[in-house]
Backbone as JSON, one array per atom type, in Angstrom:
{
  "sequence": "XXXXXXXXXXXXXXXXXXXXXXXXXXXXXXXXXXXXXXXXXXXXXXXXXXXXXXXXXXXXXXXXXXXXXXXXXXXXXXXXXXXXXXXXXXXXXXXXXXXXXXXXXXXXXXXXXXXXXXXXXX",
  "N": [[66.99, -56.25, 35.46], [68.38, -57.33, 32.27], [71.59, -57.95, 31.33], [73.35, -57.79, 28.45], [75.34, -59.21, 26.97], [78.85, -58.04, 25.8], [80.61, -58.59, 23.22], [84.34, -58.08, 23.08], [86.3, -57.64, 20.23], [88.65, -60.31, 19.84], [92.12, -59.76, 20.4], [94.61, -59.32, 17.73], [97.32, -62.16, 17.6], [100.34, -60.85, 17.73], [102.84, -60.75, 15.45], [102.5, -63.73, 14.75], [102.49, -65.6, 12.29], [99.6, -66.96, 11.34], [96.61, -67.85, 9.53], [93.59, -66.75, 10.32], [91.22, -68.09, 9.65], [91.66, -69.98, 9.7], [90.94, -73.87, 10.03], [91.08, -75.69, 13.04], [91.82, -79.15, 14.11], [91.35, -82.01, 16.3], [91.89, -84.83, 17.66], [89.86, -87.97, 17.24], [87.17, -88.34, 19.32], [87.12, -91.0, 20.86], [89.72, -91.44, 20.32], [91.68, -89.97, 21.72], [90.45, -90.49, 24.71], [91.76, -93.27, 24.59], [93.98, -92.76, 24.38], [94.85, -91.01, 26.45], [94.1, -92.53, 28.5], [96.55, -94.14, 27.99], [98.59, -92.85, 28.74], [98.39, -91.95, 31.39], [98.4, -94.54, 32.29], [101.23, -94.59, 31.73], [102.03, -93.09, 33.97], [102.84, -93.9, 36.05], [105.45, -94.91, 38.58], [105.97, -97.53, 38.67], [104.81, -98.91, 37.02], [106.09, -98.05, 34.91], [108.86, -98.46, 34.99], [108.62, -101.47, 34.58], [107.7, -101.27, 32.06], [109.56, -100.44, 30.9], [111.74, -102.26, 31.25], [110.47, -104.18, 29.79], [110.54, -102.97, 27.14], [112.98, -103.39, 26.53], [113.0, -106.7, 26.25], [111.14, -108.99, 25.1], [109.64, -110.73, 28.31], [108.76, -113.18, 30.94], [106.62, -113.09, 33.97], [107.59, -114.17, 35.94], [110.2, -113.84, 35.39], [110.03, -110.77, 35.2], [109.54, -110.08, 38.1], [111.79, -110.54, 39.54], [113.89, -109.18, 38.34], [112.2, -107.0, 39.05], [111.92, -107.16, 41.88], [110.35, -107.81, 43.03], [106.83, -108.59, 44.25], [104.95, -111.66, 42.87], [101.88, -110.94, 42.65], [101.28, -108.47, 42.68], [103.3, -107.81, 40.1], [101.53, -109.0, 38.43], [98.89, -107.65, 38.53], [99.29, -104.96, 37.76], [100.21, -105.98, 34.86], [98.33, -106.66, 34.08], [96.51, -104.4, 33.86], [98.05, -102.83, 31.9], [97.63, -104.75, 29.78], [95.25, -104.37, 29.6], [95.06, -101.8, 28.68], [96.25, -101.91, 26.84], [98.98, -101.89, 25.92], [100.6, -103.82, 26.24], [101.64, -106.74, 25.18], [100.42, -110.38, 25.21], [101.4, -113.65, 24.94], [101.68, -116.88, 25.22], [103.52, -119.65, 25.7], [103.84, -122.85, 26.03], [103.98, -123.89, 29.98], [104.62, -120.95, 30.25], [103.81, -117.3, 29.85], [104.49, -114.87, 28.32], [105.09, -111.61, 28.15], [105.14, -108.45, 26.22], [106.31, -105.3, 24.98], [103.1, -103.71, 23.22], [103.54, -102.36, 20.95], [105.43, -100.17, 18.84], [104.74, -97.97, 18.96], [104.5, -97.26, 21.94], [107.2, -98.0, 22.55], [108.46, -96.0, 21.7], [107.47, -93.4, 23.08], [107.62, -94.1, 25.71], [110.38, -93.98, 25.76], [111.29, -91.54, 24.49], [109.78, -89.69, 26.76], [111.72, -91.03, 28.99], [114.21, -89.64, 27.58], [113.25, -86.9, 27.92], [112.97, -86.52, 30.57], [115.63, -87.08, 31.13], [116.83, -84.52, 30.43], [118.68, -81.61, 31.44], [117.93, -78.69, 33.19], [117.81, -75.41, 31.35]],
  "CA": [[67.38, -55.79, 34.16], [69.01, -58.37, 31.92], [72.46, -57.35, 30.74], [73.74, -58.22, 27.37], [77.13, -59.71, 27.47], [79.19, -57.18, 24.76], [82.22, -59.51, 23.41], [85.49, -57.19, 22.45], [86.88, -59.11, 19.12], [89.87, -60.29, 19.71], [93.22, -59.17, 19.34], [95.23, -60.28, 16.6], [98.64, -62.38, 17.77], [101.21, -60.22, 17.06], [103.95, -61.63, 14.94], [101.8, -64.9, 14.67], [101.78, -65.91, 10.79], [98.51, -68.19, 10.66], [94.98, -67.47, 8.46], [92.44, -66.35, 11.43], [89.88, -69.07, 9.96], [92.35, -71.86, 9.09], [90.15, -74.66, 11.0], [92.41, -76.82, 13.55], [91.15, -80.37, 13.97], [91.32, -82.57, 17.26], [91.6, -86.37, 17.43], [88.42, -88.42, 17.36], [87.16, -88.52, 20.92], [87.73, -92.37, 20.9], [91.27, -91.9, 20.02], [91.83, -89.2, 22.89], [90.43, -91.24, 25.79], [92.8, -93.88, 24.33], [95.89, -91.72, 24.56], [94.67, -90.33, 27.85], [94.83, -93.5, 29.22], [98.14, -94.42, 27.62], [99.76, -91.85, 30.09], [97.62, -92.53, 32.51], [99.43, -96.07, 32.98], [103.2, -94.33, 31.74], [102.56, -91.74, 34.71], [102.7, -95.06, 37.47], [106.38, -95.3, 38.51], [106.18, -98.92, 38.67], [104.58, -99.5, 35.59], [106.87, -97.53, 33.93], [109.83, -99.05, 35.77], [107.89, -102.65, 34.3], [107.25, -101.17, 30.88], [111.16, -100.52, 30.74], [112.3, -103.95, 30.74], [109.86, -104.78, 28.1], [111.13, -102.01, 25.78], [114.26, -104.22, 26.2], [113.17, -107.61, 25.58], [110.12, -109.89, 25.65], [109.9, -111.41, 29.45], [107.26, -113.9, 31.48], [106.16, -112.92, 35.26], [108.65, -114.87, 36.95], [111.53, -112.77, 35.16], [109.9, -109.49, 35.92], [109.37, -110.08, 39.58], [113.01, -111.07, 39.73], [114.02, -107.78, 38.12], [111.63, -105.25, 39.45], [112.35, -107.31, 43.1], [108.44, -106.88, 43.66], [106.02, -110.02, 44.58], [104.09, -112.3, 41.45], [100.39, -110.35, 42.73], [101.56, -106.99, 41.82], [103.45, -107.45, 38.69], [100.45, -109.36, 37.49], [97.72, -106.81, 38.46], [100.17, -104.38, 36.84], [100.3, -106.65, 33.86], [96.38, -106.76, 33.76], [96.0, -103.19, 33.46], [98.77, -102.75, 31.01], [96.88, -105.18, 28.49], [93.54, -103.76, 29.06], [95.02, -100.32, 28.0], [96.4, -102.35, 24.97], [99.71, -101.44, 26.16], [101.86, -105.15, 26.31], [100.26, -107.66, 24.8], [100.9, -111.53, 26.0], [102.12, -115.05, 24.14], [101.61, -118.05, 25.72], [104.52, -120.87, 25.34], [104.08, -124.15, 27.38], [103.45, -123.02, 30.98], [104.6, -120.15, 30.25], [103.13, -116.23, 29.49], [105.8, -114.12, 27.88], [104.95, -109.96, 27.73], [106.23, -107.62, 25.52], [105.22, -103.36, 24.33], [102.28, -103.91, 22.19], [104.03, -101.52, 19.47], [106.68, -99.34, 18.64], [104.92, -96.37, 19.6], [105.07, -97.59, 23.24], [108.24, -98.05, 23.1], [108.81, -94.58, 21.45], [107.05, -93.03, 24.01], [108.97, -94.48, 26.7], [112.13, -93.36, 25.07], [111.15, -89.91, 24.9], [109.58, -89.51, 28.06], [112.85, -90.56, 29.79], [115.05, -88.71, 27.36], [112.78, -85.56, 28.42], [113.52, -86.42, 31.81], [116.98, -86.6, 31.19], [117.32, -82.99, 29.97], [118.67, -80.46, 32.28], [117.14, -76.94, 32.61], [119.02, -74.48, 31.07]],
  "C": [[68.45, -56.74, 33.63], [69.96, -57.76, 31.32], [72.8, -58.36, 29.52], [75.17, -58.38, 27.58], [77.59, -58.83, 26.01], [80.44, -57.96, 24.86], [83.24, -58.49, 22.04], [85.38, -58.34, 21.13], [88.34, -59.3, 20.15], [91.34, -59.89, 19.3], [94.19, -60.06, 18.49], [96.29, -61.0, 17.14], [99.61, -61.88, 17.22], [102.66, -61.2, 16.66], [103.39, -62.84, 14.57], [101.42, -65.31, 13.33], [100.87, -67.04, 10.68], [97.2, -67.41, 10.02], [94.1, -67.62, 10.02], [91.61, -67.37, 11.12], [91.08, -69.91, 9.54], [91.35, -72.88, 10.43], [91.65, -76.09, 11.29], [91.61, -77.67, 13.69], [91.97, -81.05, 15.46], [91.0, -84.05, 16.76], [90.11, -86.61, 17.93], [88.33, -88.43, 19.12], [87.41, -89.7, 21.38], [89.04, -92.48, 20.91], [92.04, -90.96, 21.25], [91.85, -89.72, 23.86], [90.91, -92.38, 25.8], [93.8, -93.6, 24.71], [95.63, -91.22, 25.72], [94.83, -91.72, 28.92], [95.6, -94.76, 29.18], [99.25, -93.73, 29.38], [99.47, -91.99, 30.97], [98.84, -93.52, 33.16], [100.65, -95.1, 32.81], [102.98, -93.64, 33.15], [102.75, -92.62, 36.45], [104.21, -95.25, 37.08], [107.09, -97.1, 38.21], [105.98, -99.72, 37.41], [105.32, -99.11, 34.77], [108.09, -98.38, 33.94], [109.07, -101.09, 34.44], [108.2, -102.38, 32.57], [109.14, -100.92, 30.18], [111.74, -101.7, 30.42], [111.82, -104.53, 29.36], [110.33, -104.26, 26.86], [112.57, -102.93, 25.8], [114.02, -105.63, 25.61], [111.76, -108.15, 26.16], [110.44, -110.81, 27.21], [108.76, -112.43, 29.64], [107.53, -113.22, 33.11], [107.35, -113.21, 35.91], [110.34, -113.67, 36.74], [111.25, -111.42, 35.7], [109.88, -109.21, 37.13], [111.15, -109.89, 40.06], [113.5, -109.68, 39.45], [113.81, -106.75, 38.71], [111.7, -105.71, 40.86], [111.1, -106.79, 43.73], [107.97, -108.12, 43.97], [105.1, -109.82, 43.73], [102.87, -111.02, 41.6], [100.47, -108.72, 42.24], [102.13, -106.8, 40.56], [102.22, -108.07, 38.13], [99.75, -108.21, 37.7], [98.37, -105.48, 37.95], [100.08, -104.31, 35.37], [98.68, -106.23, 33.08], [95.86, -105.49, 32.94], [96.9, -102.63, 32.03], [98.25, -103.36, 29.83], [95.56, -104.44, 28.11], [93.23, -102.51, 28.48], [96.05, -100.9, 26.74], [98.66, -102.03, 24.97], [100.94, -102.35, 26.12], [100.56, -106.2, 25.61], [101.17, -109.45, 25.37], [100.74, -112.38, 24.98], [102.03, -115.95, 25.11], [102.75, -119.48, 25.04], [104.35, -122.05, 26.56], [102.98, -123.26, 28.54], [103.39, -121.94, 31.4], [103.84, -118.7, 29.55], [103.86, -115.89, 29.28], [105.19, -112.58, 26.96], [105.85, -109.52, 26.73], [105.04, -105.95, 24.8], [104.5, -104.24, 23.54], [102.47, -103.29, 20.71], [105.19, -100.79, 19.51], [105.88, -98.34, 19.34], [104.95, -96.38, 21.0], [106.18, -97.37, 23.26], [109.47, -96.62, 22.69], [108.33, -93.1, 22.76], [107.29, -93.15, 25.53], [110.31, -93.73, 26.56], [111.88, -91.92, 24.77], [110.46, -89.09, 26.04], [111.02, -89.71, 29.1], [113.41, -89.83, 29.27], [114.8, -87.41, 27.5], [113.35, -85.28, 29.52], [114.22, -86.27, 32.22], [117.61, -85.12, 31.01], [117.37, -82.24, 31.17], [118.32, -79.13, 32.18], [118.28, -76.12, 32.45], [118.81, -72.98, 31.66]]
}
């Protein structure tokens, strides 16, 4: 015997001033799995730690290693993934490569991710 599924309505949110059909809207799905793996990379201590310096000043490899006190093969493959999520973008001078955030909102997003972090619970 096949049962019929019987769906209550819903109850209203009490106190909740919005219009029951107001229609909410969601980013394009392209722009989602973008931003999903934005955080993705911020949520890697190292890369973050990496992506820090940059919010300070344009660098090349050699400086970041020196800094983050890591070896060339990891800040590059670091680096790699950081461009391919659009995330630093790279300049070429001479022999050198010289990183830096790909935008402000990187570097807004940085800056409110630690200053979250900074907050103590009340």
């Amino acid at each position: 015997m096949a049962h019929e599924l019987h769906h209550e309505p819903l109850p209203e949110c009490a106190g909740h001033p919005h219009e029951p059909n107001a229609p909410l809207e969601l980013p394009s799905p392209e722009n989602t799995v973008r931003a999903a793996a934005i955080f993705r990379a911020l949520g890697d201590v190292s890369r973050l730690n990496l992506l820090c310096l940059l919010a300070q000043r344009e660098m090349c490899v050699t400086e970041l290693t020196e800094q983050l006190q890591d070896n060339l093969p990891a800040i590059s493959q670091r680096l790699k993934l950081l461009r391919a999520d659009r995330i630093v973008v790279a300049r070429r001078q001479g022999k050198h490569i010289y990183y830096s955030l790909a935008d402000n909102h990187i570097s807004q997003l940085i800056a409110n991710g630690l200053a979250h972090g900074a907050e103590h619970d009340h």
